[in-house]
N, C-alpha and C positions, 0 to 999 in steps of 0.2 A: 144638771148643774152641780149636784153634789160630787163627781168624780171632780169638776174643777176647783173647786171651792177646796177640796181634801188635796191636791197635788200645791195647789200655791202656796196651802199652809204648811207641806214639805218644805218648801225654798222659799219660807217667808220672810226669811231675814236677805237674803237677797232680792228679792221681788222686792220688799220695801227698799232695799238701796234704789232701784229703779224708780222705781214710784216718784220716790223723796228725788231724785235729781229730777223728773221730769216737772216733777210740779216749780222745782226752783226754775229750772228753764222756761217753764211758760208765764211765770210772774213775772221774770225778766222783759219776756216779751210783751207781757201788759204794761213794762215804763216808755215804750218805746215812743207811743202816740203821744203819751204825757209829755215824756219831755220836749218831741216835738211843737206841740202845744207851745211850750214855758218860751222854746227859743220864739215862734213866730209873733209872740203875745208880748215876751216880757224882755228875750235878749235885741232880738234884731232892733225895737224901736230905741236902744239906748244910743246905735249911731257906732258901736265901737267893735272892731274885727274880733279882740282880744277874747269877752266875751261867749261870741258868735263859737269860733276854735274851741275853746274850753269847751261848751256844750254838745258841740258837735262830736268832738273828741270821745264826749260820756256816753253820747248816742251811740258813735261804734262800737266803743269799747262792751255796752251793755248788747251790741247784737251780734259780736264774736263771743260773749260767753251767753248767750241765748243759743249759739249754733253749737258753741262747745258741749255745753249742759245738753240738747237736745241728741247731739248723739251719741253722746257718752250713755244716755236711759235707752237708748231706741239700740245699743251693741249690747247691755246687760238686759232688756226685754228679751230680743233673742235667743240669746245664750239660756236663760231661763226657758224660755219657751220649748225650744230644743232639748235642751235637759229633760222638761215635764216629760215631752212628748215619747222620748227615747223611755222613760224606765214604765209608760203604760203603756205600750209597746213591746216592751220587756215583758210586764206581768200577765199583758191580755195577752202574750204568744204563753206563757210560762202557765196560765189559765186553760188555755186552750186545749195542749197536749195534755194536761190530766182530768180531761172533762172524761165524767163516765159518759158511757154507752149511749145511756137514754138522753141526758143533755147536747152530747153534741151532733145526735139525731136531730133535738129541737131544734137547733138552733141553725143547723145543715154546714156542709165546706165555703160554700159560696158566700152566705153572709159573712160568718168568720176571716173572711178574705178580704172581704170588705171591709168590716169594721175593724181591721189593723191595719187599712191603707188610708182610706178616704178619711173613716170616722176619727180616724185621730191628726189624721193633718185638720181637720176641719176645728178639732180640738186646740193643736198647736197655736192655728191662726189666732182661737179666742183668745190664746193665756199673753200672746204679745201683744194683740191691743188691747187688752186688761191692764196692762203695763204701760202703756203708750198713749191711744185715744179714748180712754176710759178715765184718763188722769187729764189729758190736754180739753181734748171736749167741752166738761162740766168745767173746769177752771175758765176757758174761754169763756164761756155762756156764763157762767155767774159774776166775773171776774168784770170781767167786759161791761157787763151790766150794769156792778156797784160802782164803779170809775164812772161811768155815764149818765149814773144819777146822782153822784156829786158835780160834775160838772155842769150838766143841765136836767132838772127834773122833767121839765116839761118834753122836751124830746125821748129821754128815755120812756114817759109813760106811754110812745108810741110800741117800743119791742115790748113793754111788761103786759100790754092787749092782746099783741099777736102771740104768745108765747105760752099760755094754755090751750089753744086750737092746735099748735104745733105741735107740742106734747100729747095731747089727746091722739091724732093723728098717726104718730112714732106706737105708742103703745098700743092703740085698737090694729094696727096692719102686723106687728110681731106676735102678737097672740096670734093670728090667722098663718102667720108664717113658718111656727116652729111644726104643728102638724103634718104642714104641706113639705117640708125638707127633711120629716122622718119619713112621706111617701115616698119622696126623691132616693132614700138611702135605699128602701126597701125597692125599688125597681132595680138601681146600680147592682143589688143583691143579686137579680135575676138574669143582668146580662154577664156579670162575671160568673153563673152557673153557667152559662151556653158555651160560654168563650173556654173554661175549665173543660166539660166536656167534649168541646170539639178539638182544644190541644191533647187532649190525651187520647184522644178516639180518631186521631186527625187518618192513618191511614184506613180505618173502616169507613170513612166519609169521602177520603179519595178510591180507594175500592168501590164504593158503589156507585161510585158518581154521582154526589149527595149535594157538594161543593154548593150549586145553585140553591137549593133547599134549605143548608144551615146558612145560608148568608142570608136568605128570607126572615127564617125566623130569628136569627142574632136583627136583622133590622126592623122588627115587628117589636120586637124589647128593647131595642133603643131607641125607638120611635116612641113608644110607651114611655120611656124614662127621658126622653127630651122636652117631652109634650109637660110632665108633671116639671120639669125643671124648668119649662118657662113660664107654668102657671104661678109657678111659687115666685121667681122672680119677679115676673110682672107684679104680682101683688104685695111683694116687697121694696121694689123700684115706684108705687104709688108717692110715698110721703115726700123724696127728692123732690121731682117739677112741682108739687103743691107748697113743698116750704120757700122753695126757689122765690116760686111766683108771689106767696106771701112778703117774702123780704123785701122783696123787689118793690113790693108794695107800700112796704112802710119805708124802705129809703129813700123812695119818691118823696112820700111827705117830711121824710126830716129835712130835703133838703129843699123842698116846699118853703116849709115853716123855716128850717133853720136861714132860709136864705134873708127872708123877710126881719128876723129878728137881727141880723147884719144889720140891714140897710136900718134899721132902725135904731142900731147900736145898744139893743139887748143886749147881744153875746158876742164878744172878738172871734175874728175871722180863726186865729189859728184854733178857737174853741168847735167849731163845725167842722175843718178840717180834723183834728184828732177823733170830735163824735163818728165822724165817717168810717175812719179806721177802725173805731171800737164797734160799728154797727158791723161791718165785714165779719171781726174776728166773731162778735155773736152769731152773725150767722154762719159761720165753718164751726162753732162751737157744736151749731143744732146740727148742720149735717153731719158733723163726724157723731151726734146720736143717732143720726139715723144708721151711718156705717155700721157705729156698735149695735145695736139691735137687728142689724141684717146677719152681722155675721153671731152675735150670741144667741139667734134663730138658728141655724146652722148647728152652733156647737151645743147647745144643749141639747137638741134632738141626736148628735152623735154619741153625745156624753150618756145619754141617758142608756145607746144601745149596749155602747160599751162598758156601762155598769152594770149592764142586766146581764151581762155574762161574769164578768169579775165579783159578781156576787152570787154567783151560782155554789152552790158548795162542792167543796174539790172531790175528788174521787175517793184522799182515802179518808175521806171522814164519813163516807158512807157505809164502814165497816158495820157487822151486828144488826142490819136489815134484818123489818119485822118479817121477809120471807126466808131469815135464816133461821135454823133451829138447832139445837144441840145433838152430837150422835148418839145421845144417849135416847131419844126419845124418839127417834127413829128405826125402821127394820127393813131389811135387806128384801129386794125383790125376791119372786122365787128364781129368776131366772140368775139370780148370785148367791144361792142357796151352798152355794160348794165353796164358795171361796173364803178364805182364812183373814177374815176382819182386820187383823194386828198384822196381816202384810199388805193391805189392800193399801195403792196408791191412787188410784181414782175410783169415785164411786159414785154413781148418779142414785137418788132416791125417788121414786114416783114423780120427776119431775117434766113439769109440765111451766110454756114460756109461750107469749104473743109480743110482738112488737106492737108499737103503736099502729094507728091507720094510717092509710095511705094519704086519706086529707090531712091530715096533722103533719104530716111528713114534707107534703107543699109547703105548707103554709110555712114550719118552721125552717124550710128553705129562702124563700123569700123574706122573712122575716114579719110578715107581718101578725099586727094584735100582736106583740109581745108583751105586750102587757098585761095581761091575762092570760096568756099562753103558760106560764105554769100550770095553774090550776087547772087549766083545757086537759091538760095532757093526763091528767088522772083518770080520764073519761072513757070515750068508746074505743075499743082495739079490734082490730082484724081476728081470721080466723087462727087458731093457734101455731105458733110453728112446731113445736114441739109439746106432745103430751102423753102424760105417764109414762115416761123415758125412766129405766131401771138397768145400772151394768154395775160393772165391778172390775179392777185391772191390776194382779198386783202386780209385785217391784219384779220389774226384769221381762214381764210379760208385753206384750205387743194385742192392740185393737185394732181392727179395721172397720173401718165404715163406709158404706156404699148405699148408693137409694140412688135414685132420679133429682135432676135439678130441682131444688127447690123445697126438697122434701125434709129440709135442718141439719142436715149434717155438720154444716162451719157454724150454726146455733149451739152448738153441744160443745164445738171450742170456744166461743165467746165465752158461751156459761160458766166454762171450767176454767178461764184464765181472770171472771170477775170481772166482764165489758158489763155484763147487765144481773140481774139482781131475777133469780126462777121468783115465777109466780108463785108454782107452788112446787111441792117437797124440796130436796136440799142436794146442793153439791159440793162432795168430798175431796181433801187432799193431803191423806196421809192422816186419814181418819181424822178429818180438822176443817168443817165447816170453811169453805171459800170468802164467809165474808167476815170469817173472824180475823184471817190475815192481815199485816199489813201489805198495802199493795209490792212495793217495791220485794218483801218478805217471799210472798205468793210468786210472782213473777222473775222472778231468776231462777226458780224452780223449772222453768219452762225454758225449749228452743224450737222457733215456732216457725217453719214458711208458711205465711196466707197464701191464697188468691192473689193474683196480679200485686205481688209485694214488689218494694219498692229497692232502685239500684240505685243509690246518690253521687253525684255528681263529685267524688274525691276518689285516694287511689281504693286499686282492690285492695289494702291489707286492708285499712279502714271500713271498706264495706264488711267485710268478714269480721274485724274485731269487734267496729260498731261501740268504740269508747270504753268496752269492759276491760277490765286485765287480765287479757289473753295475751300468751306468751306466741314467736315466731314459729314456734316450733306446732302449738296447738292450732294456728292458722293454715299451715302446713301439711300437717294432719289432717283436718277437716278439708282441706283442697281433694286431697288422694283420697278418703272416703265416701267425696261426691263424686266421684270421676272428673273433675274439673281438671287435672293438672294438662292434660292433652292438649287445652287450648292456652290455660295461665301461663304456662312458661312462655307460650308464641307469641301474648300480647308483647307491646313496647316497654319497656323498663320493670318484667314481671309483675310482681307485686306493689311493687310503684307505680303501676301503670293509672292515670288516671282516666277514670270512667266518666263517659258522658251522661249527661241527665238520663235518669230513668234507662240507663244501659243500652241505649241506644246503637252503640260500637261493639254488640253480642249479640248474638241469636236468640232465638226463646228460650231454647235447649240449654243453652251457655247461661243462661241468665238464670232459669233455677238451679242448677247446681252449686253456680255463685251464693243462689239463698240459702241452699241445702248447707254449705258450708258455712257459712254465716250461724246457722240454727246448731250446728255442732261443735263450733270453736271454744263455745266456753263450756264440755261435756257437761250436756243437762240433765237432769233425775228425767223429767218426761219430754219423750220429742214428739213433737208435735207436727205433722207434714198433710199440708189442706193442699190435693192436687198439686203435689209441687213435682211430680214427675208426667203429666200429662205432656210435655213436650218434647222427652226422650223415648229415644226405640225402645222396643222389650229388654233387648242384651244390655243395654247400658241399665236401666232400669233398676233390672235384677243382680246387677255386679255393684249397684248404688247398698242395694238392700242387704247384700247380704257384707256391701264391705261394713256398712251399719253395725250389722248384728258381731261381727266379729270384735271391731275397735273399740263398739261401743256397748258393751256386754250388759253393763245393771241399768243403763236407760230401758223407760217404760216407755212404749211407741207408740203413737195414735197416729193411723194413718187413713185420710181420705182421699178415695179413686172413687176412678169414672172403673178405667180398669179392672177387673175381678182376679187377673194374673199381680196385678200388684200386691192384694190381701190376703192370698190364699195362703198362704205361711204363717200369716197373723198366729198367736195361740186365741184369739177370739175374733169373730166378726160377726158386726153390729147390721141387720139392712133395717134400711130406714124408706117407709112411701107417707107423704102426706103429714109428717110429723110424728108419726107411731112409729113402732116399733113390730114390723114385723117377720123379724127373724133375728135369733140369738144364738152362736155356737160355732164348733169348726167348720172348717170350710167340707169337711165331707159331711157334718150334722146338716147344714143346710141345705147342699145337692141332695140330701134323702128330704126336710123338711120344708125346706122356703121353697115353693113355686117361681115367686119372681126371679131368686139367686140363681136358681138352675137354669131359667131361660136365659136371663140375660149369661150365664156362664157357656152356654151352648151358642148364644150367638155370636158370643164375640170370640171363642173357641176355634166354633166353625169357619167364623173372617179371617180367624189366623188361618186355620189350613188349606 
């Protein structure tokens, strides 16, 4: 509740414009019965039209501006509302892309997805009836109530009985509710992971003819998240038929009693008429608390998700980690024994990295226990991905890295671009501790294809420039150094051409060269290339690399293959099995030294010829 409580007192002077007109529109509406009342009691018996007109007049007149006022609060609730919702939206998207490494691990895609769809409409709805049935409601109900014990004590002491059972009611079934629709959010979590998955995975799912299989388990997870969505509603849906039937209960008896004290000429008729009206509006008073506590059930279990990430701390204030250390206190592996410290552009020191486990990894997908899931995650880790990792790379020189799936090799770019913080020793850039940088500082230093990186949906120059300021001519450039121009010129409106989601309208081959370009447009100190040529022939490949080496002369090159024809050029290569380090040097230091480099070089040699 504190994320809403903090956003209304953003827009507090307009949220009180609201407020203050709803409350005027509903006192309005509380003279309505009165003056009814005055005409049946006091105008009609006088016998004269004149009167009768006047009053009647006041009565409309007070329930066109009871409809004015009402929606004049109920267009600025709104608008407010929308407002809220729109700029934490804004900052949980703005939160999200600068979550480090390990956070938005915790926290997974899937929930993140969620809590910037669901958790903040569910948000929105609270802050308009905060505005709206949070003001009309309680004015009802209390409003309603003192008019009815001025008019008649003795009937009103029927709602002032039933009217702590109600409440008790409202409040023991919302405490039970807010739990049950943070479980609701954490399933939503789980199907929007499947559905995520199988969009992006959708032709390996039609390739294996999977189709029946994820439709099983996408309905095993919604089946699970419909089941919790109607346990929480049902238990929410409780206090409705019970107040119902309470009121119902006591309007019986006022009109019981009230009917008796008529005929006995206790109380004027028009006086039991208006009590009836007032006992109505009491009761839509208490059910719209029941509405508000259904839906501020909802929103505080949204609110709460979506501050447990907005309060995570940002990436770059995670500078100066106690796993970062000065280079002064540091010494070079032996296997960087040769290299000249004062040109050195990258340098790994005895470093050693685990990811969290793989239960932690569920759970902070799903989202659940977040609430403790901080502190959880200090806890138990898998086996290491990377350990006692030592290299060194200076200005101008080129890396290559090779091992077996799995073995860290894209661990050693996270580490070096500052996604995740080494366990232990330190990594260098430009003889400058990674986490002394600022991020943004660090990161333009670098041009990076990942793994399965991403094609957006605008044209190609934009994909390639990617918002830097990059000139036509360096976008241009970087096309011809990927070998992309073959195809760029043949698309629809060249470099206007607009790209469908995730390059859908290119091949795979087409698609990294596109990133290869993109990584070279704004000429970077280090390039960085994780399998970005595994879907090009050898010849294109090798005319990518070596158009590289030429254009782009003082970049340092880090380059990850499956390939052994892609590295061999390297002036160093890294092999990497199991997170170690077992082989450091040229490519002909390692055919005499590394066993695994020489096989795998022989066997994929011999596929060539």
């Amino acid at each position: 509740m504190k994320l809403i409580l903090r956003s209304l007192n953003r827009y507090r002077a307009a949220v009180t414009a609201a407020i203050f007109i709803k409350l005027l529109g509903t006192m309005a509406e509380l003279l309505l019965p009165y003056i009814l009342e005055h005409i049946i009691d006091d105008v009609v018996p006088m016998g004269e039209l004149a009167p009768v007109f006047l009053w009647g007049g006041a009565m409309f007149a007070v329930a066109v501006l009871t409809r004015a006022l009402n929606v004049s609060a109920n267009r600025k609730a709104v608008g407010n509302a929308h407002r809220i919702s729109y700029e934490i939206r804004q900052e949980l998207f703005e939160k999200t892309i600068n979550l480090s490494g390990p956070d938005f691990d915790r926290f997974g895609l899937p929930s993140l997805i969620s809590r910037m769809t669901s958790d903040s409409y569910n948000v929105q709805s609270a802050v308009q009836q905060f505005q709206t049935l949070c003001v009309r409601a309680p004015i009802m109900l209390i409003g309603g109530l003192l008019v009815s014990l001025m008019m008649d004590t003795g009937l009103a002491m029927i709602l002032v009985v039933l009217l702590p059972f109600l409440i008790a009611v409202i409040l023991f079934v919302s405490s039970r509710g807010i739990p049950m629709y943070t479980a609701v959010q954490q399933k939503l979590d789980a199907i929007v992971r499947i559905m995520r998955e199988n969009i992006t995975g959708i032709r390996v799912v039609r390739a294996l003819s999977k189709e029946d299989y994820e439709i099983r388990r996408f309905g095993a997870a919604n089946r699970e998240m419909t089941q919790q969505d109607i346990s929480a509603a049902t238990v929410m849906a409780i206090p409705g038929p019970l107040m119902q039937l309470c009121l119902n209960i006591g309007l019986t008896f006022v009109v019981l009693i009230g009917a008796q004290r008529v005929n006995s000429g206790e109380i004027r008729p028009g006086v039991i008429l208006a009590f009836l009206t007032y006992f109505n509006m009491i009761a839509m008073g208490v059910m719209g608390l029941s509405r508000i506590f259904m839906t501020m059930s909802k929103a505080s279990a949204s609110a709460d998700r979506i501050d447990l990430v907005l309060q995570t701390p940002a990436e770059e204030n995670r500078a100066g980690s106690e796993n970062t250390v000065s280079a002064e206190s540091t010494t070079v592996a032996e296997n960087t024994a040769g290299s000249s410290e004062a040109d050195e552009v990258i340098r790994f020191d005895r470093v050693s990295f685990s990811y969290m486990s793989g239960d932690e990894n569920d759970g902070a997908a799903s989202g659940q226990g977040e609430s403790g899931r901080r502190a959880d995650f200090a806890g138990e880790q898998r086996e290491k991905a990377l350990e006692d990792i030592s290299f060194a790379v200076r200005r101008g020189e080129s890396l290559g890295i090779v091992g077996p799936t799995g073995c860290g090799k894209t661990t050693i770019v996270s580490l070096l671009m500052h996604f995740y913080n080494a366990d232990e020793g330190s990594v260098y850039v430009d003889g400058k501790p990674v986490g002394c940088y600022e991020k943004d500082e660090l990161r333009r230093r670098f041009g990076t294809v990942f793994q399965n990186d991403m094609i957006f949906q605008d044209t190609l120059q934009e994909n390639i420039a990617f918002g830097r300021e990059v000139t036509r001519e360096q976008v241009e450039m970087a096309i011809n150094c990927a070998m992309a121009r073959e195809f760029t010129d043949e698309l629809p409106g060249g470099l206007e051409h607009e790209m469908a989601i995730q390059g859908a309208d290119v091949s795979g081959g087409q698609k990294q060269r596109i990133l290869v370009a993109r990584a070279l447009a704004a000429a970077p100190e280090i390039l960085i290339l994780d399998d970005a040529s595994s879907a090009l022939d050898y010849r294109t490949d090798a005319a990518m690399r070596r158009a590289i080496r030429e254009n782009y002369p003082g970049a340092t090159t880090v380059m990850i293959a499956q390939r052994i024809s892609s590295v061999m050029g390297m002036t160093r290569i890294l092999v990497l099995d199991n997170g170690r380090c077992i082989g450091y040097g040229t490519h002909e230091e390692l055919l005499e030294n590394c066993e695994m480099y020489r096989e795998t070089y022989e066997v994929q040699m011999g596929a060539l010829g």
